[in-house]
C-alpha positions, 0 to 999 in steps of 0.5 A, a space after each residue: 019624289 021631288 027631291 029624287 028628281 032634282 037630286 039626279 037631273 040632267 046637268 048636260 056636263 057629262 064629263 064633270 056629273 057623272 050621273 049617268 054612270 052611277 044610275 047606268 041606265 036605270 031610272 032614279 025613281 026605280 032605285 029611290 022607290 023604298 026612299 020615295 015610300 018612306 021605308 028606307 033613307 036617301 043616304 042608305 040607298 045611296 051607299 048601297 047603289 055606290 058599294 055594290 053597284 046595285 
């Protein structure tokens, strides 16, 4: 989880993250919690959340 966390913090440059456009709203942990189980890889739930806007 801690990885998650650090990976999707608030870097207060909302014009260069970006971040919070790819999670709109949603919390990290929620959509890394299969990676955060250990039942899918970062990278998989990655490309999902960025091909299809899960």
């Amino acid at each position: 989880m801690n990885y998650v966390l650090n990976e999707w913090k608030c870097l207060h440059n909302c014009e260069l993250c970006g971040k919070c456009h790819v999670l709109k709203g949603r919390s990290e942990t929620q959509l890394y919690a299969d990676y955060i189980e250990g039942k899918r890889p970062y990278m998989e739930i990655t490309l999902e959340i960025r091909n299809t806007g899960r």
